[in-house]
Steps between C-alpha positions, in 0.01 A plus 500: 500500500565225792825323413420151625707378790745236418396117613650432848368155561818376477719771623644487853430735818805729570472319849564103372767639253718678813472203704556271182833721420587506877375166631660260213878619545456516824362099514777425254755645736376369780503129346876547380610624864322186690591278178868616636457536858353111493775437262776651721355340838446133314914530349613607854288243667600219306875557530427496881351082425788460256715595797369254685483270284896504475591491850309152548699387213834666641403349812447167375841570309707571797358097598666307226789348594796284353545193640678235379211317385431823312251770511252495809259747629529536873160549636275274686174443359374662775741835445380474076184575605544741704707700211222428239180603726283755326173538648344586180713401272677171341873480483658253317911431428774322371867441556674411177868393417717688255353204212177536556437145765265662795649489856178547710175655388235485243653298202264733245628805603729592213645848419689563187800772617495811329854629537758299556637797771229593680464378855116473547208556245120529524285366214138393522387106431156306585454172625158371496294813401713649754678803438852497627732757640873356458813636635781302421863513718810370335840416623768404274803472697559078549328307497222772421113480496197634409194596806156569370201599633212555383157713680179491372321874362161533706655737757625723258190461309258583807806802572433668176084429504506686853734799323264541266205454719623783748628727246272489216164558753583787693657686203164358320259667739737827561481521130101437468513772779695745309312453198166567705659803645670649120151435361334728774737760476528508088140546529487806799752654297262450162211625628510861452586356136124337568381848600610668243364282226161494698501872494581544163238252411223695681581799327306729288616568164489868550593483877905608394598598864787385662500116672638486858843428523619215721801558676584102604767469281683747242407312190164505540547902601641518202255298331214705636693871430508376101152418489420831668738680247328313202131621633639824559614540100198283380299769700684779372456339142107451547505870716664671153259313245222606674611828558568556131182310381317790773727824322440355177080495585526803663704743308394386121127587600571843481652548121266220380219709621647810362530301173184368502316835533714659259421244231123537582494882480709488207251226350195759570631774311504576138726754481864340330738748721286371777587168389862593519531669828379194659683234263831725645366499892458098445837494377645711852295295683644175357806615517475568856370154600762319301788730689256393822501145411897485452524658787293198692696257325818643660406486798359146448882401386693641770288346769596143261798617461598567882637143600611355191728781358786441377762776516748551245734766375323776296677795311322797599678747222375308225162395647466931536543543177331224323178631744524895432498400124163374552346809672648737250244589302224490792753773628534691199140496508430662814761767453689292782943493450635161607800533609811217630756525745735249656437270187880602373676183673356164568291443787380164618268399788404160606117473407231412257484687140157468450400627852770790468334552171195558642614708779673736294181472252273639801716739610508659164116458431425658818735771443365573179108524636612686780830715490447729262519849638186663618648857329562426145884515564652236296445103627839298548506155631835367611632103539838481717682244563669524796829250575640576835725312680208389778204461287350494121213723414249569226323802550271709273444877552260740411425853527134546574337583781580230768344280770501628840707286735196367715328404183761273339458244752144449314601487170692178556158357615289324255207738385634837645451704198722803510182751493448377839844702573360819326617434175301455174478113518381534058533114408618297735401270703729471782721205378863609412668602836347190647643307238811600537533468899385136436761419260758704723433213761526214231835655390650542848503854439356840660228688409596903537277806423594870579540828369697545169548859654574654854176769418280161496431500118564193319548131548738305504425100517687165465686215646805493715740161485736473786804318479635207692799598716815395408708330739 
């Protein structure tokens, strides 16, 4: 079933949301750093005017005289403008006694002082619409005065217009230029994130091999090496299902055959032993599929199993015992003498019960089909636990005939059955050893198969744990 894709009308590209995340502080810090570098330039600037500013009026200060008369400003008209030229600018000022009564000047010019200690002061006034600059000079000592003057704004205003002018613009279009440039590179460094989705999107549904991996930057390496490694157990996953749906076809046609012409021989006869013989050579034969059909299903679970195991401390003493219990009285059956060894003390392996279950479960059934001895001498089956200081084993031994040593190799195989070795293969089907090597690998464990005897006879089978070094 097609999941439908979620609605992406309003969703953002990758591309705008970078530059959105990358472009906005960046304008933001870019206005706060010209908003103080104007700032900054404007202060400094002004206190150069207001510098000005006060040495007219100290100048005009250092004019005023006492006469007898009383207060007089000693400059020609001609001198008085000279001191209050401004090309651009109009300057306006007042001399005022210590009451208030103006000397020489502007009589509207009026400044309220501040602090009765401090010896000038700048404050800001209008006149006219005008806006004023004032910096006022005082001198108390007798019979003490008051200068003023006074400068009208528009230079400062056309100063900080022009800072802003030639500081906002260039940092404007450097700006617009870097934005140009992060939006070219976000994208050349998105595009194999383009490629990727265009190759996934032209993909078969069965077409499970890998993508190519682009190398531009590490995260899209990495990006690229997970999607491969998700294909690659998807693949696996599909690889197993189909492989088990093919074993299942293929090896059930056989006993359902067998069943099938059993049941219509049987249903042709009229003969009521006849009846029975093939009633009981139904029952073999469905006994023989089920123990086929587990069989399949084991495999089917260790190939789940393989990347989502868990691990977790299992008790192999008590999981020996509680297992031999169950194939006591197949044993006692077959004239077959289970014995333990190595179950005495506790024994503990990191691992899977189930999956040990069924390895030890194998490993018995397989004994039991095949390591009887081929003389009549008594059967014995043996399962040792082994707890050495390098390694944990479980290992079942029997005493029948053997497997040569170039045909053991095989009988880890799916399939091999073991008359293909030379040995009476009588109902199996070539599962058990292959089982077990599987689950060996899902349990981080070895697979090991060799004589139980230095003459050749017997087996002896099972799973090795080796430690972890201690420091």
């Amino acid at each position: 079933m097609n999941t439908p894709s979620p609605p992406s009308g309003h969703l953002t590209s990758l591309r705008a949301r970078l530059a959105r995340r990358v472009l906005v502080p960046l304008a933001l810090v870019w206005l706060a750093g010209t908003t103080i570098t104007v700032s900054a330039a404007y202060y400094f600037a002004a206190q150069a005017f207001d510098r000005s500013l006060l040495d007219d009026a100290y100048a005009l200060a250092a004019q005023v005289q006492a006469t007898p008369q009383g207060l007089e400003v000693k400059l020609t008209s001609g001198d008085l403008s000279t001191l209050l030229f401004d090309q651009s600018e109009s300057i306006y000022f007042a001399v005022l006694r210590r009451d208030g009564t103006l000397v020489s000047g502007h009589p509207w010019l009026r400044v309220e002082r501040q602090s009765p200690d401090a010896e000038f002061e700048f404050s800001n006034s209008s006149y006219m619409g005008k806006s004023l600059r004032v910096a006022s000079v005082y001198r108390d000592d007798e019979p003490g005065y008051q200068v003023i003057m006074a400068q009208t704004t528009r230079s400062r205003t056309a100063l900080l217009q022009r800072v802003l002018l030639y500081s906002l613009l260039p940092q404007a279009l450097l700006l617009l230029l870097l934005e140009w440039w992060l939006r070219r590179a976000i994208a050349s460094d998105l595009q194999p994130l383009s490629d990727l989705q265009s190759t996934l999107n032209q993909r078969d549904a069965t077409d499970l091999t890998p993508i190519p991996v682009h190398t531009s930057s590490r995260d899209m390496a990495q990006v690229g090496n997970a999607i491969n490694s998700l294909m690659g157990r998807v693949q696996d996953g599909v690889r197993a299902q189909r492989e088990f749906a093919g074993n299942v076809a293929h090896e059930l046609r056989t006993p359902l055959a067998g069943i099938r012409a059993l049941a219509e021989y049987g249903l042709k006869q009229t003969d009521p032993a006849i009846w029975k013989r093939q009633l009981q050579a139904i029952a073999a034969s469905e006994v023989r599929a089920s123990h086929m059909v587990e069989q399949l299903l084991a495999l089917a679970l260790a190939d789940e199993t393989r990347d989502s195991l868990r691990l977790h401390p299992v008790a192999l003493d008590a999981l020996v015992a509680r297992v031999v219990l169950q194939y006591l009285a197949r044993a006692d059956a077959l004239g077959v003498e289970l014995v333990v060894s190595g179950a005495e003390s506790s024994v503990s392996v990191q691992g899977d019960e189930g999956l040990i279950e069924g390895v030890l479960g194998n490993l018995l059934d397989n004994a039991l089909r095949y390591g009887r001895p081929v003389d009549g001498a008594p059967a014995t089956i043996t399962i040792e636990l082994q707890n050495e200081p390098a390694s944990v084993a479980l290992l079942v031994r029997d005493n029948g005939p053997g497997i040569a040593a170039g045909a053991r190799q095989d009988l880890a195989h799916r399939w091999q059955q073991q008359a293909s070795t030379g040995i009476d293969a009588g109902q199996g089907v070539g599962l058990g050893l292959s089982i077990v090597a599987r689950y060996a690998t899902v349990l981080h464990a070895r697979f090991t198969m060799e004589s139980n005897r230095a003459d050749g006879a017997g087996l002896c089978a099972g799973l090795r744990w080796d430690r972890a070094p201690t420091a």
